[in-house]
Steps between C-alpha positions, in 0.01 A plus 500: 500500500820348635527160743568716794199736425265230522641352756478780729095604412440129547677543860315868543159299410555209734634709802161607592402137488723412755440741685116458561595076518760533820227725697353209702278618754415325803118360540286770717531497878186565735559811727753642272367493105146481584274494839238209560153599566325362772149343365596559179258315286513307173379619169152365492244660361128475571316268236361691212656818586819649354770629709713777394802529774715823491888506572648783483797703722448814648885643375359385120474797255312251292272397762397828574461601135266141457289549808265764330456249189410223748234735620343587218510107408381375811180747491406325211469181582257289595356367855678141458872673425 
């Protein structure tokens, strides 16, 4: 393998690098990236139980392929979950 062959795979490795390094996103912005909840409340759960929360997105093949498994789990488990 020649100079200029290595030279240009190390450019076509590092290229992708770049790429993914000058995509600087701004920091979230309420009303436009994501909507406050009014009385939203901390993460706090009850002493000696366990809390299991569920997020999940109603356009989310995934979600809707987990959501029977989380069923089955849930049913399962015991008073204090």
């Amino acid at each position: 393998m020649n100079l200029l062959s290595r030279l240009s795979l190390l450019l076509l490795i590092l290229m992708p690098l770049a790429a993914c390094a000058a995509d600087k996103k701004a920091p979230p912005v309420e009303g436009e990236d994501y909507t406050l909840i009014d009385g939203g409340q901390p993460y706090a759960p009850l002493a000696g139980k366990v809390e299991v929360v569920e997020v999940f997105g109603y356009t989310c093949p995934h979600c809707a392929h987990f959501e029977p498994t989380l069923e089955a789990w849930a049913a399962k488990q015991r008073s204090y979950v």
